[in-house]
C-alpha positions in Angstrom: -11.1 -21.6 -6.8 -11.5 -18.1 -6.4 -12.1 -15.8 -3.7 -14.6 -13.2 -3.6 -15.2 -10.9 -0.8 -17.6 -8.1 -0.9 -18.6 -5.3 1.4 -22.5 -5.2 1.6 -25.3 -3.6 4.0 -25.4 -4.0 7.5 -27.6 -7.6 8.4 -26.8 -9.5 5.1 -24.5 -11.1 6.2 -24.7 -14.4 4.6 -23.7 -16.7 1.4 -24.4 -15.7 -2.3 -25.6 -18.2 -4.6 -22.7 -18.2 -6.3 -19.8 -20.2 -6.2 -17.2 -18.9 -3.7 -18.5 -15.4 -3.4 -19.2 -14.7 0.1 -21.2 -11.6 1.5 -19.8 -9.4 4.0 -21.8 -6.4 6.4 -20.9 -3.2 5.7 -22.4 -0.4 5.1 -23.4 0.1 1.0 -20.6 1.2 -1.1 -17.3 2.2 0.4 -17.4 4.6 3.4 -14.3 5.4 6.2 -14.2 4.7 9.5 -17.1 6.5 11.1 -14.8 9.0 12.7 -14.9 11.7 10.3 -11.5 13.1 9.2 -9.3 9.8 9.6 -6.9 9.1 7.2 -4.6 6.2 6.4 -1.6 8.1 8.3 -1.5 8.0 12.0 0.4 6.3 14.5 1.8 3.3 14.1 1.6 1.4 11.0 1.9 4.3 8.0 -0.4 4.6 5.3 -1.3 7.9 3.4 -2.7 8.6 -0.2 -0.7 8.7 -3.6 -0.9 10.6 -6.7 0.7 13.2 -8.9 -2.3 14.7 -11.1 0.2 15.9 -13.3 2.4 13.1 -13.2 3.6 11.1 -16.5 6.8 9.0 -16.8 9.3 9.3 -13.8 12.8 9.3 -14.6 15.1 6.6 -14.7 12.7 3.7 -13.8 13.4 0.0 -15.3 12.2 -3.5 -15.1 8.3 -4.7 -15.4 8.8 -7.1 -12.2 5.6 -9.4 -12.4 4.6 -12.7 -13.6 1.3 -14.2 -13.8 0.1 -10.6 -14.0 -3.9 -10.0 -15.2 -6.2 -9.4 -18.0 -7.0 -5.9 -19.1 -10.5 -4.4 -17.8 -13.8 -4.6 -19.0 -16.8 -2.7 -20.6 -18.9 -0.6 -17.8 -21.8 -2.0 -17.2 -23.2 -5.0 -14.5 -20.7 -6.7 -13.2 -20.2 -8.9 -10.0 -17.5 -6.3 -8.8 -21.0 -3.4 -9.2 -23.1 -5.7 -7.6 -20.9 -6.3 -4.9 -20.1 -2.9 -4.3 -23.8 -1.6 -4.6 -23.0 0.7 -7.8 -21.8 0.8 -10.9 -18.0 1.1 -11.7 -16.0 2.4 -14.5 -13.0 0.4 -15.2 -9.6 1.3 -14.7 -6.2 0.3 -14.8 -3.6 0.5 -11.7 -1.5 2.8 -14.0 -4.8 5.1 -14.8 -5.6 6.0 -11.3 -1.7 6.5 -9.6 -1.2 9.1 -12.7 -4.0 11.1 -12.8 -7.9 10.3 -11.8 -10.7 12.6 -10.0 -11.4 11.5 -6.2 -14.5 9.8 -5.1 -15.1 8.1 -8.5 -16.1 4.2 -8.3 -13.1 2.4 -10.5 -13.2 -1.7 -10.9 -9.8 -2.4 -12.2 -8.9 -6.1 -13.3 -6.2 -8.2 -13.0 -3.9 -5.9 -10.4 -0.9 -7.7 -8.4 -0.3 -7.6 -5.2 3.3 -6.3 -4.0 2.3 -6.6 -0.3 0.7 -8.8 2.4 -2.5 -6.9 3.7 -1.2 -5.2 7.0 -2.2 -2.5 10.0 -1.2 0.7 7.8 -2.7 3.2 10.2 -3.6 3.1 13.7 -5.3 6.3 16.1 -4.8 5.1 19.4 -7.5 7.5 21.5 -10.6 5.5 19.1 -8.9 2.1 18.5 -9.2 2.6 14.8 -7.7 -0.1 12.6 -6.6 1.0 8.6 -6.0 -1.9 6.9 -4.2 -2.0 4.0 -2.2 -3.7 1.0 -0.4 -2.3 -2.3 -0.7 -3.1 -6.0 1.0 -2.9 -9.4 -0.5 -2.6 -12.9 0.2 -6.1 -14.2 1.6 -3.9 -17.8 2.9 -0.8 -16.8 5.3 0.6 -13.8 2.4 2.1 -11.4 1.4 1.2 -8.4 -1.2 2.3 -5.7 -2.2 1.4 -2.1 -5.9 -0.2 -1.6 -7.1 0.1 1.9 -10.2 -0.8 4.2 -11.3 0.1 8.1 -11.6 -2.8 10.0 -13.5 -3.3 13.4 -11.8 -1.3 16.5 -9.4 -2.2 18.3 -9.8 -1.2 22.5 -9.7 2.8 23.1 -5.9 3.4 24.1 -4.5 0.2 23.2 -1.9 -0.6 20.2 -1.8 -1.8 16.7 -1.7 -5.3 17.9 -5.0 -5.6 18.6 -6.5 -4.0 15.5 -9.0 -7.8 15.4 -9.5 -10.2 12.9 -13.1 -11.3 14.0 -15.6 -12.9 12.1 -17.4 -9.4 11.5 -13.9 -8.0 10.4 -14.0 -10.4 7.4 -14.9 -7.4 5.1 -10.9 -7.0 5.1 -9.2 -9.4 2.4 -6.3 -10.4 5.9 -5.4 -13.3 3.3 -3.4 -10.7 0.7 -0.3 -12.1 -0.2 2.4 -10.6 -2.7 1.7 -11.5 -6.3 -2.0 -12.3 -5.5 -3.8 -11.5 -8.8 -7.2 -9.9 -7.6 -9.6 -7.4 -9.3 -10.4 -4.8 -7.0 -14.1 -2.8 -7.0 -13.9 0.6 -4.6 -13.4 4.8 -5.4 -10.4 6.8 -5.6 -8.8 9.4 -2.9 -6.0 11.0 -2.3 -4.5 12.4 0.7 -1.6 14.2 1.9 -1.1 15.7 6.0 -1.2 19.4 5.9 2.8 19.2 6.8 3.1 17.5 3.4 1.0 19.8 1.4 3.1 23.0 2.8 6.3 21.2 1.1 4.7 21.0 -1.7 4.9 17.5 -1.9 1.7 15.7 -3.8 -1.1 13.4 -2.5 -0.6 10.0 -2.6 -3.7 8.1 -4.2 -5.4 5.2 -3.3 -8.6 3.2 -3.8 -10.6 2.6 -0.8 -11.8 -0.8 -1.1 -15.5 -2.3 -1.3 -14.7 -5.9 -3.3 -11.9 -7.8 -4.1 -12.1 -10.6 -5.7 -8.6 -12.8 -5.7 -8.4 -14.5 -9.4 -5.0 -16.5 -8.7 -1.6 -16.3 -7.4 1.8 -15.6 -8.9 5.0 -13.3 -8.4 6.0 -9.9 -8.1 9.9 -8.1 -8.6 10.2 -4.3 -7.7 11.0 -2.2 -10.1 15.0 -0.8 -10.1 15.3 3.0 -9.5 18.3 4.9 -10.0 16.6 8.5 -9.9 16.5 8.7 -6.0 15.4 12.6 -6.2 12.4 11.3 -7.8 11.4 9.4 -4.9 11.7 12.1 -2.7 9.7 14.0 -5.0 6.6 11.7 -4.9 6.9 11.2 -8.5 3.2 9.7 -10.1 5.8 6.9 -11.6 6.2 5.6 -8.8 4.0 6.2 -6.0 2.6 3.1 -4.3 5.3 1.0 -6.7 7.8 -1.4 -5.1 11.1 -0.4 -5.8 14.4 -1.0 -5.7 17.9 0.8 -5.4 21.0 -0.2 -5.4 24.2 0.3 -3.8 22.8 3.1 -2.0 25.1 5.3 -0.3 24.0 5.9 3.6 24.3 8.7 5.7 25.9 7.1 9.0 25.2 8.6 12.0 27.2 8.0 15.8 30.3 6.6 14.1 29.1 4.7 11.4 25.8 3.6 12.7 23.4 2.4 9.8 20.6 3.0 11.7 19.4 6.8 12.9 16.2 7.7 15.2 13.0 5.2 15.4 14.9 3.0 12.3 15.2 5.4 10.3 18.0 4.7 7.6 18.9 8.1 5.5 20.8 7.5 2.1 22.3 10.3 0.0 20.3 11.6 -3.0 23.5 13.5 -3.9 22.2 16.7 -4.2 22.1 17.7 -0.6 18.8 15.7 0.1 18.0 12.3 1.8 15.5 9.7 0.6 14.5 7.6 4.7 13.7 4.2 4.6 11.5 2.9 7.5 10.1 0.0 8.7 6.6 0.3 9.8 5.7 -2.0 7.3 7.1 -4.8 9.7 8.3 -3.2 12.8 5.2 -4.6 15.2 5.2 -8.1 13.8 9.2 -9.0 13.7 11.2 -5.7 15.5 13.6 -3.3 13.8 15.9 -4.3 11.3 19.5 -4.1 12.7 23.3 -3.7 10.6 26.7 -3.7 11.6 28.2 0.0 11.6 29.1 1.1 7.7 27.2 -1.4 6.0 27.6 -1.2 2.6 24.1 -2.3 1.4 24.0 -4.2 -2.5 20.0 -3.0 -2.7 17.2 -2.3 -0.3 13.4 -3.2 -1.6 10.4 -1.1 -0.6 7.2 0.7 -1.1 7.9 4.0 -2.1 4.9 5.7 0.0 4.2 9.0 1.8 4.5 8.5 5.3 3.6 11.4 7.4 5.3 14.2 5.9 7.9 12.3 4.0 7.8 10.3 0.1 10.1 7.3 2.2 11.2 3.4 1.4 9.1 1.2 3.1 10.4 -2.2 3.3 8.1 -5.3 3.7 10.4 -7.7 5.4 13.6 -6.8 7.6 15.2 -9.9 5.8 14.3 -10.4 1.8 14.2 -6.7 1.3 17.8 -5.5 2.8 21.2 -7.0 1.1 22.9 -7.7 3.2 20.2 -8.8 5.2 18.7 -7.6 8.9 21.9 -9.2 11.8 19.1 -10.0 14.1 15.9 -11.9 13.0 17.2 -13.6 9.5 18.3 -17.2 9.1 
C-alpha cells in the first residue's frame, strides 16, 4: 500500500477519500518555520542548501548505486501531488533541480530514492525550532538533493532531542528510510551562510517539502568518488549525493589520532586542502564514532553536504559507513 502524506490548511485535519492518502494541517503550500530567516543550518544536526547553477558533470564520479529506482515524471497539469500541495507543480527530475533550477518554483518530481532516514538536520536552540530532513537521488543519473520540512517546536532552550514527533507533527514523513521510492511535491531553494558565500563556495539546493507520497521500497549504493577537490568544491555533481571514497589518506592529529575537534576526521585532498567528515548525521542518536590511532580506513560513506561553512562528508551510521568500522558502538 502506499503512503501519502500531504501538508494542507490549518483545521483539515482529517482523512481523504482516497485510499491511503491522509491529510495533514499546515498552512497551504510550503512555508518555513514562522521565524523569519531560519535556515536548515544551525546548531546541532546540520542541514544547509545545495546547488551549483552552473554546474554540469563533476569529475571523476562512477557507479549508479540504486535498485528499484522510479518512473520518470509526468505531464503538468492536476495531479494528487498539486492537490495536495495546494498548487500546481511542474515536474522535475532530482538531477534537474541539484544542477541548475530558479528558487521558489513548485517542482513534483517522481520516482526519487531515498539515501537517508529522515532526521533533526537543523536545530536553533533560543526558539526550539526543529528542521527536519532526509536526502535523495535521481533514480537515472548521479544527483542528489536534500528535502526538508519544519516540524512542531521543541521547548525554548532545550536540545535536539526533543524536536517532537506528535500527532500534529505528522506533516513530517519520520518514517523515511534509505532506498524508500517516494515522489516528492514542494519548491526549490538554495542557501549558503554568509561565511560560505565569502569563500566562494555555492548554495546548496534543496526542495522544501509539501507532499510526499512513498511508492515502495528498495536499495541505495553511494556513488565512488576519486575527485576529492571536487567535493570541497561543492561541485553540482555531487551535492546532496551519497558518496564514497576510498582508501582515503587522513590527516592525524596528537600522535596519530584519527579523530580531531568535535569528530571531525580531515583527509588529504593532496593539494594542500582537506575534505572533513562529520558526524551530525548520527552523533545525538548513537555518540561519536571512535578509531584506533593511524587507522587506515578501506572507504568512508556519506552525504556530501554544506555544513556551516564547509562542502564536508556526512556519514549516516558510525558503523555501515566507516571500514573499518566505529571501535565503540558496532557489533
Amino acid at each position: 500500500m502506499k503512503n501519502f502524506i500531504s501538508f494542507l490548511s490549518i483545521g483539515a485535519i482529517g482523512t481523504i477519500a482516497t485510499a491511503a492518502v491522509v491529510s495533514l494541517a499546515l498552512s497551504t503550500g510550503c512555508t518555513s518555520d514562522p521565524d523569519d530567516g531560519e535556515n536548515p543550518s544551525g546548531n546541532g544536526g546540520s542541514g544547509n542548501n545545495p546547488g551549483n547553477p552552473d554546474g554540469g558533470e563533476g569529475a571523476n564520479g562512477s557507479g549508479t548505486g540504486n535498485s528499484g529506482g522510479g518512473g520518470g515524471n509526468d505531464e503538468p497539469g492536476d495531479h494528487p501531488i498539486d492537490e495536495a500541495c495546494g498548487y500546481k507543480t511542474n515536474p522535475r527530475t532530482v538531477a534537474d533541480i541539484a544542477d541548475k533550477t530558479d528558487e521558489g518554483q513548485a517542482v513534483r518530481i517522481i520516482g526519487a530514492i531515498a539515501t537517508t532516514k529522515t532526521f533533526v538536520a537543523s536545530f536553533t536552540k533560543n526558539k526550539g525550532s526543529c528542521l527536519w530532513a532526509f536526502f535523495v537521488k535521481d533514480p537515472d543519473t548521479n544527483r542528489g538533493l536534500m528535502i526538508y520540512r519544519f516540524g512542531d517546536n521543541a521547548p525554548v532552550d532545550s536540545d535536539l532531542t526533543q524536536c517532537p514527533k506528535s500527532s500534529q507533527a505528522n506533516k513530517v514523513p519520520f518514517d523515511i528510510q534509505p532506498g524508500d521510492i517516494v515522489d516528492i511535491g514542494g519548491k526549490t531553494v538554495a542557501y549558503a551562510p554568509a561565511a560560505a558565500t565569502a569563500k566562494g563556495l555555492p548554495k546548496q539546493r534543496q526542495v522544501e517539502l509539501c507532499a510526499v507520497k512513498k511508492q515502495s521500497s528498495g536499495s541505495v549504493s553511494p556513488v565512488v568518488v576519486t575527485d576529492l577537490g571536487a567535493l570541497v568544491e561543492g561541485n553540482a555533481a555531487y551535492q546532496g549525493l551519497l558518496v564514497q571514497i576510498n582508501n582515503p589518506e587522513i590527516e592525524y592529529v596528537d600522535g596519530g589520532k584519527v579523530l580531531g575537534p568535535y569528530g571531525v576526521i580531515k583527509v588529504k585532498v593532496g593539494d594542500g586542502r582537506f575534505l572533513e567528515v562529520h558526524n551530525k548525521f548520527f552523533y545525538v542518536e548513537t555518540g561519536s564514532q571512535q578509531f584506533d590511532n593511524n587507522t587506515t580506513f578501506q572507504h568512508i560513506i556519506g552525504i556530501s553536504h554544506l555544513d556551516y561553512d564547509n562542502w564536508v562528508i556526512q556519514p549516516r551510521d558510525r558503523c555501515t559507513d566507516f571500514s573499518p568500522q566505529s571501535t565503540v558502538g558496532c557489533n
